[in-house]
C-alpha positions as CSV (number, residue, x, y, z in Angstrom):
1,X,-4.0,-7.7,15.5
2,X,-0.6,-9.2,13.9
3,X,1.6,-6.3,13.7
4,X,4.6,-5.8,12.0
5,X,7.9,-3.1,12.3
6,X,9.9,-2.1,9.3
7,X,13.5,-2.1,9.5
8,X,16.6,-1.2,7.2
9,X,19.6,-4.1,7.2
10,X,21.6,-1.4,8.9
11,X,19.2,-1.4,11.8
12,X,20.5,-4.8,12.6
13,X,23.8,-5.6,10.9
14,X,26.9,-5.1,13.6
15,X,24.3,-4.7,16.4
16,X,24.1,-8.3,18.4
17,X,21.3,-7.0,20.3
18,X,18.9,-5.6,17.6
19,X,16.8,-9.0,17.1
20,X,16.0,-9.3,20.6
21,X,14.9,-5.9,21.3
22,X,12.7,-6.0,18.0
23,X,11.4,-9.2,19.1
24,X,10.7,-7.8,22.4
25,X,8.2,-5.2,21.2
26,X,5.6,-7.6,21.0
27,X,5.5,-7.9,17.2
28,X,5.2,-11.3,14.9
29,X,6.9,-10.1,11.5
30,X,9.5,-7.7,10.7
31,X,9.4,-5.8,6.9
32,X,13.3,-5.7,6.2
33,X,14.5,-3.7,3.1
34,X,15.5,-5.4,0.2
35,X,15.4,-3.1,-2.4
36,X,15.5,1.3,-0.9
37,X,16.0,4.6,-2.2
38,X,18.7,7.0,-0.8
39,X,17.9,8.0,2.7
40,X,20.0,9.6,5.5
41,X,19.1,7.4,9.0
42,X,19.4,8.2,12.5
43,X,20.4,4.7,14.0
44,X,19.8,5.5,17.5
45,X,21.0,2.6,19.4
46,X,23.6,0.9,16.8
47,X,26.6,0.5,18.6
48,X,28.9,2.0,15.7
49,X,27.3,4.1,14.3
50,X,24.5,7.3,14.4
51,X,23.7,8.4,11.2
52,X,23.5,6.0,7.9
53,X,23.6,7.9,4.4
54,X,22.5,5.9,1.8
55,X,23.6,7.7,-1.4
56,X,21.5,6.3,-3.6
57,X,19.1,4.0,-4.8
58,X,20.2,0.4,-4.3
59,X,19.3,-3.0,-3.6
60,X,20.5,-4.1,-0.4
61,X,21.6,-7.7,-1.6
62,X,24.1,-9.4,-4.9
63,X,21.8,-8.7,-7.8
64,X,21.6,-11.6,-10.1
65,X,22.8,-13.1,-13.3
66,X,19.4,-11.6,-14.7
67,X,21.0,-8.1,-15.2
68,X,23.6,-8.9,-17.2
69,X,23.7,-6.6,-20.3
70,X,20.8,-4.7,-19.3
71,X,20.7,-1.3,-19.8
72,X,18.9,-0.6,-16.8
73,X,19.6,-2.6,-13.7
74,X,19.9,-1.9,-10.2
75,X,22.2,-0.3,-8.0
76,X,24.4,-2.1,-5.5
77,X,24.5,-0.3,-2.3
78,X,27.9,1.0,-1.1
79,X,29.5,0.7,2.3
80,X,25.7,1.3,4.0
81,X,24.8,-1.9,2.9
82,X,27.6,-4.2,1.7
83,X,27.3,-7.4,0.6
84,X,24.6,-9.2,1.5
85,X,23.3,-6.8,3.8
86,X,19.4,-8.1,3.5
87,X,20.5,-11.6,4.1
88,X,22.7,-11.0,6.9
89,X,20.1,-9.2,8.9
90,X,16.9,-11.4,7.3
91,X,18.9,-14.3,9.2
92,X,19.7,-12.8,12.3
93,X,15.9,-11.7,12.8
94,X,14.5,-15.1,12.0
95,X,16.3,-16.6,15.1
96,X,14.6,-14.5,16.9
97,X,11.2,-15.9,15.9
98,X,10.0,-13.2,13.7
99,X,8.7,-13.6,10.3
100,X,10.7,-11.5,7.6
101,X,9.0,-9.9,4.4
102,X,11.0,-8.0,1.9
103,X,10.1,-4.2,1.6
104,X,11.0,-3.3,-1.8
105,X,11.0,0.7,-3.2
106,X,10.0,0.4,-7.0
107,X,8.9,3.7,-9.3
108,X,11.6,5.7,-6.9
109,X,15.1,6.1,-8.0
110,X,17.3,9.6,-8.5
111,X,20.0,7.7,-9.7
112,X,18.4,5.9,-12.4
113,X,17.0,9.3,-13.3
114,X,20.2,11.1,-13.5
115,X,21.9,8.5,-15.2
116,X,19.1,8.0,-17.5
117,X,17.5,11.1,-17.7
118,X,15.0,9.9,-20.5
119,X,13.3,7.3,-18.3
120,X,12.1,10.2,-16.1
121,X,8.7,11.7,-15.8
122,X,8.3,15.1,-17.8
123,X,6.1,17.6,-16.7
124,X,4.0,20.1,-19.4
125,X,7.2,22.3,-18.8
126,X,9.8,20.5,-19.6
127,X,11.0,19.6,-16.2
128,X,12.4,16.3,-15.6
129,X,12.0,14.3,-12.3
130,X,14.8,12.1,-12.0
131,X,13.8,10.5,-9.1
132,X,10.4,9.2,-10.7
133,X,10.8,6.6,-13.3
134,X,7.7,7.2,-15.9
135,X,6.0,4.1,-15.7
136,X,4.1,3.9,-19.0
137,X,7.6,3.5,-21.0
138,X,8.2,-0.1,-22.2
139,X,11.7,-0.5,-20.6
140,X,11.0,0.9,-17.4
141,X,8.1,-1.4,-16.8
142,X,9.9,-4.3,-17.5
143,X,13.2,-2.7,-15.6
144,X,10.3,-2.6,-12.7
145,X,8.6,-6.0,-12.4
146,X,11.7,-7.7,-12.9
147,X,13.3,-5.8,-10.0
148,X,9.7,-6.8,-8.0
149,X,10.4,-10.4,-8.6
150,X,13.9,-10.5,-7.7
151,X,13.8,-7.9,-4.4
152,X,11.0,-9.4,-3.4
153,X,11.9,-13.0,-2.9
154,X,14.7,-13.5,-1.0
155,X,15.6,-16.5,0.4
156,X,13.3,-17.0,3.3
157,X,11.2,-14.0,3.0
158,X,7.4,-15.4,3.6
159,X,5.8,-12.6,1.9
160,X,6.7,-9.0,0.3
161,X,5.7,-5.4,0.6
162,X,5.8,-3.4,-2.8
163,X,6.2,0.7,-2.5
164,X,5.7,2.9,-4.9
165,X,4.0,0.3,-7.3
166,X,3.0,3.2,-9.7
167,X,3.0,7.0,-10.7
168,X,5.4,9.1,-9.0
169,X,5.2,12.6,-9.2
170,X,6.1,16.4,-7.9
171,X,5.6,15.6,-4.3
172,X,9.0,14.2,-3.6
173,X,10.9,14.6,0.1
174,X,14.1,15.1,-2.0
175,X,17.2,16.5,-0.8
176,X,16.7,20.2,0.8
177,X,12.8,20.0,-1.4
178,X,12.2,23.7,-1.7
179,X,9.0,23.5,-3.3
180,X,5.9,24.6,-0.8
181,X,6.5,28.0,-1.8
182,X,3.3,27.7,-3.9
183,X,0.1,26.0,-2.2
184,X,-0.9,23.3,-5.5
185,X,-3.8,21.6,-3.6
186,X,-4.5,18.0,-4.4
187,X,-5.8,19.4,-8.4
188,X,-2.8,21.6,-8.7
189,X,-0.4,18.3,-7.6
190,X,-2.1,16.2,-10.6
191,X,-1.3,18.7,-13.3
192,X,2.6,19.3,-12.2
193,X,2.2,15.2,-11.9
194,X,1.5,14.8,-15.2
195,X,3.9,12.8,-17.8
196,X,5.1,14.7,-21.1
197,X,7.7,12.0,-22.0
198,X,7.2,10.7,-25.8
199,X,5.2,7.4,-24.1
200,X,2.8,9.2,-22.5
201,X,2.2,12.0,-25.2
202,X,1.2,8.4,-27.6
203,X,-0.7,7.6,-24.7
204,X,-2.7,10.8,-24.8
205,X,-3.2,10.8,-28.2
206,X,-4.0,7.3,-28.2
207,X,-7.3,8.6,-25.7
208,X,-8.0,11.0,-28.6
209,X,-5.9,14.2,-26.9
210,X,-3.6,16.7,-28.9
211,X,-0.6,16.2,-26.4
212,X,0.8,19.9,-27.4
213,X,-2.8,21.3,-26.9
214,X,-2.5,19.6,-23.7
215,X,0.6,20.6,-22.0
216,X,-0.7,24.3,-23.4
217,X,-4.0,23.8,-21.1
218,X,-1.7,22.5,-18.3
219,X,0.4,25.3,-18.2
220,X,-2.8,28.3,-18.6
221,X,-5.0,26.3,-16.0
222,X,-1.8,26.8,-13.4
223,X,-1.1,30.2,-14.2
224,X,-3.6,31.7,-12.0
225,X,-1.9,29.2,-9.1
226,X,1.4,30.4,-9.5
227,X,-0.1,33.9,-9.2
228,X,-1.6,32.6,-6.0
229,X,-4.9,31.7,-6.4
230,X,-6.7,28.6,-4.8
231,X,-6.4,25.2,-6.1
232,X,-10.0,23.3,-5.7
233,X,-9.4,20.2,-4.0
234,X,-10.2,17.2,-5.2
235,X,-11.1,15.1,-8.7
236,X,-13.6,17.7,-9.0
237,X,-10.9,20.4,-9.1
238,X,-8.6,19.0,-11.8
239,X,-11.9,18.7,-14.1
240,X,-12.7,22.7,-13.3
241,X,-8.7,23.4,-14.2
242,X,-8.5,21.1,-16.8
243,X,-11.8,20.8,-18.5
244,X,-13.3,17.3,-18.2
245,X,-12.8,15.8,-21.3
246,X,-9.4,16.5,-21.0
247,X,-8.7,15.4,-17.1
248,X,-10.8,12.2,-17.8
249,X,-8.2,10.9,-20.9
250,X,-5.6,11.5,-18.8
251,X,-6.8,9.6,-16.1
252,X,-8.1,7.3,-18.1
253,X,-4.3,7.0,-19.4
254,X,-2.1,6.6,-16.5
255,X,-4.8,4.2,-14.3
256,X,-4.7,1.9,-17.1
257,X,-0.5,1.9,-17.0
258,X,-0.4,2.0,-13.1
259,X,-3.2,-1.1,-13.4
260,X,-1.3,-3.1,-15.7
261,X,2.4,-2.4,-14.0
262,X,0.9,-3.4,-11.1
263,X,-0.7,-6.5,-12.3
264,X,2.9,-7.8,-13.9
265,X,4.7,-7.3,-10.8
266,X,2.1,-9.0,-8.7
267,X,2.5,-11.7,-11.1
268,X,6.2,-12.0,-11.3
269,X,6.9,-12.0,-7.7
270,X,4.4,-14.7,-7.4
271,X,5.7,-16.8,-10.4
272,X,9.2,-16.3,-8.5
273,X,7.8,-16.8,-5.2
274,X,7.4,-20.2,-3.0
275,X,3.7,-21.4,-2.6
276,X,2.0,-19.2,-0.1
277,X,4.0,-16.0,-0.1
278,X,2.2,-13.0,0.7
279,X,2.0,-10.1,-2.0
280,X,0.9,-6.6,-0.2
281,X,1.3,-3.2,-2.3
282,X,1.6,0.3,-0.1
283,X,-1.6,1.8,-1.5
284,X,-3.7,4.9,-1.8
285,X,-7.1,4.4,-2.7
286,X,-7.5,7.3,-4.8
287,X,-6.0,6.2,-8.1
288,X,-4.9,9.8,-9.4
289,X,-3.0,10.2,-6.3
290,X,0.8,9.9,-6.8
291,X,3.7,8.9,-4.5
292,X,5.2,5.7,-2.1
293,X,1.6,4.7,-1.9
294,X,0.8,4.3,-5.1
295,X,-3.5,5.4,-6.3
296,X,-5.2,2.4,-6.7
297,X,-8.8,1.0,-7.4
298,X,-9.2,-0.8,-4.7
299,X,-11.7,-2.9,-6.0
300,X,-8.9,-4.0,-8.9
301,X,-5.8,-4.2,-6.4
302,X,-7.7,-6.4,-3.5
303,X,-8.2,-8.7,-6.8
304,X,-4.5,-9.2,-7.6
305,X,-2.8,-8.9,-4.6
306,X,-3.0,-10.5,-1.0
307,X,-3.9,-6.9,0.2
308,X,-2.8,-3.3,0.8
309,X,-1.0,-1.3,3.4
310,X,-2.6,1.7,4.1
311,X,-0.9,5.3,5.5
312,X,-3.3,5.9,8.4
313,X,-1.0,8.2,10.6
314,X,-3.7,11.2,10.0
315,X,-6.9,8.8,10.7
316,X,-8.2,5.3,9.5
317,X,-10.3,6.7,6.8
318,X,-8.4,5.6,4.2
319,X,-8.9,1.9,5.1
320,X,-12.9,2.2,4.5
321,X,-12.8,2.5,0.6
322,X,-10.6,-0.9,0.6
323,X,-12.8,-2.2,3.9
324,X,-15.8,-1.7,1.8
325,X,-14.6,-4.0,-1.1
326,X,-12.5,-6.5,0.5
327,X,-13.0,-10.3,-0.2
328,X,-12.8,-12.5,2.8
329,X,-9.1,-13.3,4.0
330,X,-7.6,-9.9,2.5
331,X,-5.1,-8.2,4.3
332,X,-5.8,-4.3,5.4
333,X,-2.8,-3.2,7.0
334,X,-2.9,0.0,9.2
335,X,0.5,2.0,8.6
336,X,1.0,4.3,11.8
337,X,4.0,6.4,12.3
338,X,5.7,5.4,15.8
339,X,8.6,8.2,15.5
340,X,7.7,11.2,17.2
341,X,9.9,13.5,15.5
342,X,8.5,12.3,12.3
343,X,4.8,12.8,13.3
344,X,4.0,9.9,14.7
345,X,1.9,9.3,17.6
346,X,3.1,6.3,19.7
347,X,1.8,7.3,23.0
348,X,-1.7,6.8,21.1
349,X,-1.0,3.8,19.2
350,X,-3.8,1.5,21.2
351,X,-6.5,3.3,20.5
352,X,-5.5,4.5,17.1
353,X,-4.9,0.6,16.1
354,X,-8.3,-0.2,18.1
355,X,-9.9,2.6,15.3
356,X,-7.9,1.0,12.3
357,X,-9.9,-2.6,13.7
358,X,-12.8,-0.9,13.5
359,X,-12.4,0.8,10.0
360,X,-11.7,-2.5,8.8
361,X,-8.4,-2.9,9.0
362,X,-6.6,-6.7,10.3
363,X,-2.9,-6.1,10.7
364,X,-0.6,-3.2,11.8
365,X,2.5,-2.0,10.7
366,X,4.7,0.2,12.8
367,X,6.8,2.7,10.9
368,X,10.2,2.7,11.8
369,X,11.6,0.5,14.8
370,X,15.3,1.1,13.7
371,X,14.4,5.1,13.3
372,X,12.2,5.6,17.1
373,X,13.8,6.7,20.0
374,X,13.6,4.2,22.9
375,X,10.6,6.4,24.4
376,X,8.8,5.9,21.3
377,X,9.4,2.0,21.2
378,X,8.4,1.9,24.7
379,X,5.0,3.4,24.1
380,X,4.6,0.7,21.0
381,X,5.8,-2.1,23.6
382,X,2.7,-0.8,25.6
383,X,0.1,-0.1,22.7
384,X,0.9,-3.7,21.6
385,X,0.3,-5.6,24.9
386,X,-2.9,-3.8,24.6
387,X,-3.8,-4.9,20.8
């Protein structure tokens, strides 16, 4: 199967020897970011440097004329990425041979929270999450797809990789995340997930909900969680907390503005794009699910993008829901973990790619080849001779 590595600019930039070795795994495409939120990176080969702390939310290239008196508009990186950081290292990999796609962080951003703290999502508390942008508010969705079409297509980039392409929520690896204390569950997740800004509480109404009445059930159906009762799993589970009438309208409220975010951006990368560029969204196929892999239908999302890439670190099971309704010529990427300290499992990356091709899926990506030690990438070296 074609196989591809993602990569940050830094991975690459002021290291002469970073293209070959990437090239030398065995893989046809690298997925370079474009567009990232803050990070702290173990670089462990770059020759001057170990550690790369991106502060914040940036994009990792000159943002355009197209921002000028916007109130919201991207962040240029700082000394982790300057310049043209995604050009210099987009160029330098596409001598090698590879193909380079942009990988481009959307519905993600503390910064743009903290600096516009009303753009964020509000839970039935009052808590806001500055590093997810609420997605059903007018701004922000156009802030969003015009970032997709911009990040997305950079100059020689043959295709694009969209992340968190709809609702984030509570789950968030956020600096020193403190919040496992209390075991949520999937149900309990969706309800501390759930939006409270003035959009959303239209939005509610607008599917025939009181929005007070419905924070006020929010909060009494977690009571007995914080007190440390079970969570049921599952949709089921947020219908039992929630009541159904009132789980269904908000679902029904938030899958029809992830749908339609989703379809603009698809659309305005490929409006920007050159004729046969490749649109791919990191997906879930549970459409209630928050986070970098944004819940989809994936009956809906295999009909407006190229395909999905699909977490399958924990098992391939994931791909069948999108296996089951893909048209002919989609593209189901696998997404394995390949650094060991993160999880990931590269001494079994043959046979986990060999169950991925039998779940359905065509095409693997390797997650990260600038982050794995060079055990791990020697193991993926391996796996891919194999594949």
């Amino acid at each position: 199967m074609r196989a591809s590595a993602f990569l940050y600019p830094w991975d690459v930039n002021g290291d002469p020897g970073a293209p070959a070795r990437i090239a030398a795994l065995g893989v046809d495409q690298v997925t370079l970011a474009a567009a990232y939120h803050s990070t702290r990176a173990l670089t462990p080969r770059h020759p001057r440097h170990r550690v790369v702390t991106a502060e914040h939310a940036a994009v990792l290239y000159p943002a355009g004329a197209r921002w000028e008196g916007r109130p919201l508009r991207p962040y240029p990186a700082g000394g982790w990425a300057p310049g043209d950081a995604y050009g210099e290292a987009a160029a330098a990999l596409a001598e090698t041979g590879l193909e380079v796609h942009t990988w481009v962080v959307l519905a993600h951003s503390s910064r743009l929270g903290a600096e516009h703290p009303d753009t964020s999502v509000v839970n039935a508390y009052g808590d806001r999450y500055p590093w997810a942008p609420c997605i059903a508010q007018p701004a922000t969705r156009a802030y969003l797809v015009e970032l997709a079409a911009e990040a997305a297509v950079r100059p020689g980039a043959r295709g694009t990789e969209l992340e968190s392409l709809g609702w984030y929520g509570l789950a968030h690896l956020h600096a020193h995340d403190k919040i496992a204390g209390v075991a949520l569950g999937d149900a309990g997740q969706y309800l501390m997930s759930l939006c409270f800004c003035p959009a959303c509480r239209d939005g509610y109404a607008a599917q025939g909900l009181d929005p007070g009445r419905l924070a006020d059930a929010v909060r009494t159906a977690l009571e007995p969680v914080w007190q440390g009762a079970p969570s049921d799993g599952g949709w089921a589970g947020v219908g039992k907390l929630l009541g159904e009438t009132r789980a269904a309208g908000t679902r029904a409220w938030r899958d029809e503005r992830a749908r339609t975010l989703q379809e603009a951006a698809v659309a305005a990368v490929r409006a920007a794009a050159p004729e046969g560029f490749q649109v791919l969204l990191h997906a879930d196929p549970v459409s209630y699910h928050c986070g970098a892999n944004a819940g989809v239908d994936p009956a809906h999302i295999l009909s407006v993008a190229d395909g999905v890439v699909v977490p399958c670190t924990g098992g391939a099971g994931p791909l069948t829901p999108f296996a089951e309704r893909a048209p002919e010529g989609a593209v189901l990427a696998a997404n394995f973990t390949v650094v060991s300290g993160m999880g990931g499992r590269p001494a079994t990356l043959a046979e986990d790619a060999a169950r991925a091709r039998a779940a359905g899926a065509t095409e693997l990506r390797l997650y990260h080849a600038g982050l794995a030690s060079d055990g791990d990438l020697a193991a993926v070296r391996e796996a891919l001779r194999a594949n």
